[in-house]
PyMOL commands that place a pseudoatom at each C-alpha (Angstrom):
pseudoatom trace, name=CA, resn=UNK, resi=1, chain=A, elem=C, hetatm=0, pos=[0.000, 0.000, 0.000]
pseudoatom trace, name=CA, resn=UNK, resi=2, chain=A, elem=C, hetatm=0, pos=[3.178, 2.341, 0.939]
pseudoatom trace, name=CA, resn=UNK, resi=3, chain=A, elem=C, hetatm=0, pos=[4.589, 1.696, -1.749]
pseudoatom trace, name=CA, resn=UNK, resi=4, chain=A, elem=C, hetatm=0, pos=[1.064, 2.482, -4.363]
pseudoatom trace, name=CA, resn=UNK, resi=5, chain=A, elem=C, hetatm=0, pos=[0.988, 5.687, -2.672]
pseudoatom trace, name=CA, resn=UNK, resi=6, chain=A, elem=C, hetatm=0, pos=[4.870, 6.678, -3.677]
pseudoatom trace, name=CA, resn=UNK, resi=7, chain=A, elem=C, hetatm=0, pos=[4.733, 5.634, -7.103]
pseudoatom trace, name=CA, resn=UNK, resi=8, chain=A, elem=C, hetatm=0, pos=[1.186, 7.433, -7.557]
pseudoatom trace, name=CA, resn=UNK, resi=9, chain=A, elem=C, hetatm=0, pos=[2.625, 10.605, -5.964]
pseudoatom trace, name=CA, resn=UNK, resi=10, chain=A, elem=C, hetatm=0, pos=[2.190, 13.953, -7.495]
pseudoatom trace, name=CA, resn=UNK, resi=11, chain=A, elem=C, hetatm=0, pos=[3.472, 16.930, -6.708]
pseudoatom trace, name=CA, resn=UNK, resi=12, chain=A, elem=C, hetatm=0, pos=[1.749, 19.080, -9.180]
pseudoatom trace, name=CA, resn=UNK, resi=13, chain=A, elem=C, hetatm=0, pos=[-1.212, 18.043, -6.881]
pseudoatom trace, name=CA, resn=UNK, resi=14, chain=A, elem=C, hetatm=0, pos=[0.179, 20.236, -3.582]
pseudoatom trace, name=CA, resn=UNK, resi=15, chain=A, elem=C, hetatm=0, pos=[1.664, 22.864, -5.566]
pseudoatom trace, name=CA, resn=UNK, resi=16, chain=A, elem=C, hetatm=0, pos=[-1.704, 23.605, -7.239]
pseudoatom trace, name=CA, resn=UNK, resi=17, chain=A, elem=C, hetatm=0, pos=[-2.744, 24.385, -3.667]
pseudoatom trace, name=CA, resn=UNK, resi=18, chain=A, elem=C, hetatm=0, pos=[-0.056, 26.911, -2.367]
pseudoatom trace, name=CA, resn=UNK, resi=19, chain=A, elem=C, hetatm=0, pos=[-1.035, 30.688, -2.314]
pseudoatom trace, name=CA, resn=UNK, resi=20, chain=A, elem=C, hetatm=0, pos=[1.622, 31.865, 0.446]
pseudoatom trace, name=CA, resn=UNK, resi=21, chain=A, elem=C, hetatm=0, pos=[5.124, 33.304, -0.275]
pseudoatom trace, name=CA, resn=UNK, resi=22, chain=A, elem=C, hetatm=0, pos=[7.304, 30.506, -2.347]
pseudoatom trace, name=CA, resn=UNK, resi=23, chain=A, elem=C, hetatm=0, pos=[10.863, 31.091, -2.752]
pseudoatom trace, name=CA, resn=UNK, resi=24, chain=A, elem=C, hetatm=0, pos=[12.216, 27.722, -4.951]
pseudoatom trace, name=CA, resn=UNK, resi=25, chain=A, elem=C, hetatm=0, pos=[16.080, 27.290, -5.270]
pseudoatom trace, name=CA, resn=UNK, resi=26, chain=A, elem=C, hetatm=0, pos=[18.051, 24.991, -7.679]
pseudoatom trace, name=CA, resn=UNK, resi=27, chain=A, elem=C, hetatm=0, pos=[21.388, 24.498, -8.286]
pseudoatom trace, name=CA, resn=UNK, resi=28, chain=A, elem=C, hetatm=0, pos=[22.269, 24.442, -12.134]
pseudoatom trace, name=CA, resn=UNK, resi=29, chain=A, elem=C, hetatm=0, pos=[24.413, 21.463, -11.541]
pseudoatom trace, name=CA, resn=UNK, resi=30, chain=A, elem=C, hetatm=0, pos=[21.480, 19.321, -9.534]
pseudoatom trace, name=CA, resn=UNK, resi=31, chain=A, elem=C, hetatm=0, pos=[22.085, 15.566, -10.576]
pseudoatom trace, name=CA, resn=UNK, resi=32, chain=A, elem=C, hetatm=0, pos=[19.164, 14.642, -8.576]
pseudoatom trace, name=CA, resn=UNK, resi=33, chain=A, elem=C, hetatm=0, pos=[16.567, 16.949, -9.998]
pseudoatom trace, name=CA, resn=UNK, resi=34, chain=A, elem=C, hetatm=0, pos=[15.479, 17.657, -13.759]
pseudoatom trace, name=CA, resn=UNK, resi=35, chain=A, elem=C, hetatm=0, pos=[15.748, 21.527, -13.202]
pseudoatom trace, name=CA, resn=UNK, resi=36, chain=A, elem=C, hetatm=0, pos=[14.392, 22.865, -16.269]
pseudoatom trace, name=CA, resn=UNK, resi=37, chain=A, elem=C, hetatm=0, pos=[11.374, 20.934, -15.678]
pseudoatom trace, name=CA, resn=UNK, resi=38, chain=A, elem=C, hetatm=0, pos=[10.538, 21.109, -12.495]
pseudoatom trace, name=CA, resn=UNK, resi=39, chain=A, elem=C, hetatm=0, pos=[10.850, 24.931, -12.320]
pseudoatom trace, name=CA, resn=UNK, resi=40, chain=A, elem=C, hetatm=0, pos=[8.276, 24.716, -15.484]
pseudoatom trace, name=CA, resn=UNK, resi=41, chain=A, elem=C, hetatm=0, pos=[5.950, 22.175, -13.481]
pseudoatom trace, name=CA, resn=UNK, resi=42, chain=A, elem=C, hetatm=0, pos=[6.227, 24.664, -10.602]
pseudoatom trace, name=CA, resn=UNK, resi=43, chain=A, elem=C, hetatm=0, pos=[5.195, 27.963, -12.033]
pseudoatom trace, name=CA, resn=UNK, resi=44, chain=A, elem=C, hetatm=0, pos=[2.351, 26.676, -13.948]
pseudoatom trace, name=CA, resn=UNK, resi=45, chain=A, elem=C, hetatm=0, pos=[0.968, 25.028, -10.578]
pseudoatom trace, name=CA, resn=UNK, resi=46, chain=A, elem=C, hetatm=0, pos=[1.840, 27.882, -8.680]
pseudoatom trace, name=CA, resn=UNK, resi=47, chain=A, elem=C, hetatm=0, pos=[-0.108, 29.882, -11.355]
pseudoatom trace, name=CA, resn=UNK, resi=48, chain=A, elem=C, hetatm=0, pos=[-2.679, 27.841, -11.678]
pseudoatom trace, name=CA, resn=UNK, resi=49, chain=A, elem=C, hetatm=0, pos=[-3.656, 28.547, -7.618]
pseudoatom trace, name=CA, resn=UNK, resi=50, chain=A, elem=C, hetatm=0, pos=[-3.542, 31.904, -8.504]
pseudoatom trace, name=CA, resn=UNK, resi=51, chain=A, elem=C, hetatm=0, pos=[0.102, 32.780, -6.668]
pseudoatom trace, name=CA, resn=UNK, resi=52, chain=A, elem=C, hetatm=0, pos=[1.380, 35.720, -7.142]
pseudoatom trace, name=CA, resn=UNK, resi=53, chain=A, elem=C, hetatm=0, pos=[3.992, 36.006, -4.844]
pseudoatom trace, name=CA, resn=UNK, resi=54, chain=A, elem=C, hetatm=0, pos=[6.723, 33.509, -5.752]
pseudoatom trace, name=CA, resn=UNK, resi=55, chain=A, elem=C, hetatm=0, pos=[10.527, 33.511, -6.803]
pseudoatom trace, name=CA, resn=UNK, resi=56, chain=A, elem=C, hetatm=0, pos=[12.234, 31.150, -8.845]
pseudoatom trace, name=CA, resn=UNK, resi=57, chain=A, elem=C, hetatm=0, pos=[15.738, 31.279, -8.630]
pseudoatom trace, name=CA, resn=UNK, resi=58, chain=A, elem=C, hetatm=0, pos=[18.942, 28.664, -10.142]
pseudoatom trace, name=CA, resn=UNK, resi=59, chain=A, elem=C, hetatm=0, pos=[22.282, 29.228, -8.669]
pseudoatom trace, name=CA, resn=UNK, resi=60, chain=A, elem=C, hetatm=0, pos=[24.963, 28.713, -11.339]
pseudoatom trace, name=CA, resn=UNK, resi=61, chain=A, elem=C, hetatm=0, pos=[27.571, 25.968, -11.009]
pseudoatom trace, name=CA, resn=UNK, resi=62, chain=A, elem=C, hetatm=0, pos=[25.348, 24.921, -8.032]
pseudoatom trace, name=CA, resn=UNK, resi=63, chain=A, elem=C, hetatm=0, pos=[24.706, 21.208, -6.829]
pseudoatom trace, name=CA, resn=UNK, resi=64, chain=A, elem=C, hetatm=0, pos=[21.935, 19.649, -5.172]
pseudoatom trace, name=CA, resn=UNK, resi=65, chain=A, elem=C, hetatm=0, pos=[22.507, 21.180, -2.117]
pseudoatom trace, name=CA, resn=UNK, resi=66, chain=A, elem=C, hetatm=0, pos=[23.339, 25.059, -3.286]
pseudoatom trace, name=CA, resn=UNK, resi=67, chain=A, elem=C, hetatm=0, pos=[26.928, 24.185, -2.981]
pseudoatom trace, name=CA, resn=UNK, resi=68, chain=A, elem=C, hetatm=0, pos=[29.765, 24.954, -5.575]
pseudoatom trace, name=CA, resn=UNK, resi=69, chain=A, elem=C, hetatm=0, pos=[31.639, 21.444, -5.900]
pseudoatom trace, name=CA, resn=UNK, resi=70, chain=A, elem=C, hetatm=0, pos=[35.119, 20.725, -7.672]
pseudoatom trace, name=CA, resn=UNK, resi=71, chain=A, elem=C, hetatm=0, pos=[34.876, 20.032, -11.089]
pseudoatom trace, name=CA, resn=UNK, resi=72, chain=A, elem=C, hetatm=0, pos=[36.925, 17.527, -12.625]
pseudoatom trace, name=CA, resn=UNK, resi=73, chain=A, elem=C, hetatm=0, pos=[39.371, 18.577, -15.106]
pseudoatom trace, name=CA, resn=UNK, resi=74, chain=A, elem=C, hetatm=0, pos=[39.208, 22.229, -13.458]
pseudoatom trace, name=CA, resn=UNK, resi=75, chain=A, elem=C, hetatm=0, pos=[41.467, 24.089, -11.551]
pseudoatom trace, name=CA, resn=UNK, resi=76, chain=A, elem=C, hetatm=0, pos=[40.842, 23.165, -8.049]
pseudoatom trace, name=CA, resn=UNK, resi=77, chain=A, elem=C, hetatm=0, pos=[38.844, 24.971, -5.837]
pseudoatom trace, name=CA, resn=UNK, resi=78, chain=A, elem=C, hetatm=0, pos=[37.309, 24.133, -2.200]
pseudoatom trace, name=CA, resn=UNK, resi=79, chain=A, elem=C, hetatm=0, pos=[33.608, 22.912, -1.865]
pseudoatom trace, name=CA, resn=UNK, resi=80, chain=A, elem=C, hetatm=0, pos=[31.594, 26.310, -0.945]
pseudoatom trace, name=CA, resn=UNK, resi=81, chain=A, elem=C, hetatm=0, pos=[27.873, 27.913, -0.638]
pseudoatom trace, name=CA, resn=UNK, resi=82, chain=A, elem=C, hetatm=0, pos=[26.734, 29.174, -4.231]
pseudoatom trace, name=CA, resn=UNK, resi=83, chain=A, elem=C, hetatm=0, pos=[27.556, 32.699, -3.998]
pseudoatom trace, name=CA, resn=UNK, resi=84, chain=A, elem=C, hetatm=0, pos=[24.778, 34.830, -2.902]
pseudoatom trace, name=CA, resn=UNK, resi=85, chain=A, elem=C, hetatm=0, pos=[22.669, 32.443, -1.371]
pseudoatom trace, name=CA, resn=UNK, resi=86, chain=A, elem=C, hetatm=0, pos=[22.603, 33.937, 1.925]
pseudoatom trace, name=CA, resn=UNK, resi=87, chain=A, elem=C, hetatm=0, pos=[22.092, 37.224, 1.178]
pseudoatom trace, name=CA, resn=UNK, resi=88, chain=A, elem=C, hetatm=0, pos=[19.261, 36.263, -1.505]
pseudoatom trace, name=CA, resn=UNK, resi=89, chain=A, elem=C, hetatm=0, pos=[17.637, 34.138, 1.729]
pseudoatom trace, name=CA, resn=UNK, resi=90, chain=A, elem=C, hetatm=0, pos=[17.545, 37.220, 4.089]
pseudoatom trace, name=CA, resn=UNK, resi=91, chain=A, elem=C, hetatm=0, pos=[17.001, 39.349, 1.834]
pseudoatom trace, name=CA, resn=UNK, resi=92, chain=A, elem=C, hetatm=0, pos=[13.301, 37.254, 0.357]
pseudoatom trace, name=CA, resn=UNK, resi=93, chain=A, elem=C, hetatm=0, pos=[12.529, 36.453, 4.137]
pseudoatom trace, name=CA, resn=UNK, resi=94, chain=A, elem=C, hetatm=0, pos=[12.883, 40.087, 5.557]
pseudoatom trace, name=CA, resn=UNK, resi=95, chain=A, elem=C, hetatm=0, pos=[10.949, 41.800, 2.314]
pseudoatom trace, name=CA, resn=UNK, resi=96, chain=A, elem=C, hetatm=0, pos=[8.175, 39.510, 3.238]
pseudoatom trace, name=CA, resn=UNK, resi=97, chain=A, elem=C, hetatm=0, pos=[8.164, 39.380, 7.009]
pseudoatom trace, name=CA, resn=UNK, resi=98, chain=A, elem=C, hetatm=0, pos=[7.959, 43.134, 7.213]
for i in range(1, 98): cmd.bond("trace and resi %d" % i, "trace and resi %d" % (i + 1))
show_as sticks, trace
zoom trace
């Protein structure tokens, strides 16, 4: 039965619903989610329950988890947060928490 309810599960179904503040975050570099689509499935759900208040952002050179990794073949460099992302946090939370 668990399992029936993963394979079945939709997201566009919760998405549809949301009307508060939505800040979404990718990393360009995500190996674990389809980026492109998934920020298209999200905005058309999110307009489709009428949102208006929603931000869509992709970090370049970002991973999965909004950090810059090492890239093979590249100079190195050490693991780090994807520039910005702090400030763009604090900065989306404070506008809207006025």
């Amino acid at each position: 039965m668990l399992m029936g309810r993963i394979y079945s599960y939709n997201a566009a179904d919760y998405w549809a619903k949301v009307t508060v503040p939505v800040l979404v975050m990718y990393g360009e570099k995500d190996l674990y989610t389809p980026v492109s689509q998934s920020i298209s499935n999200i905005d058309r759900e999110l307009r489709k329950a009428g949102n208006r208040d929603y931000t869509i952002i992709v970090f370049p050179r970002a991973s999965h988890t909004l950090d810059i990794e090492p890239e093979q073949g590249q100079p190195f460099e050490w693991r780090r947060m994807a520039p910005g992302f702090p400030d763009l946090l604090m900065d989306w939370l404070q506008e809207r928490i006025k």
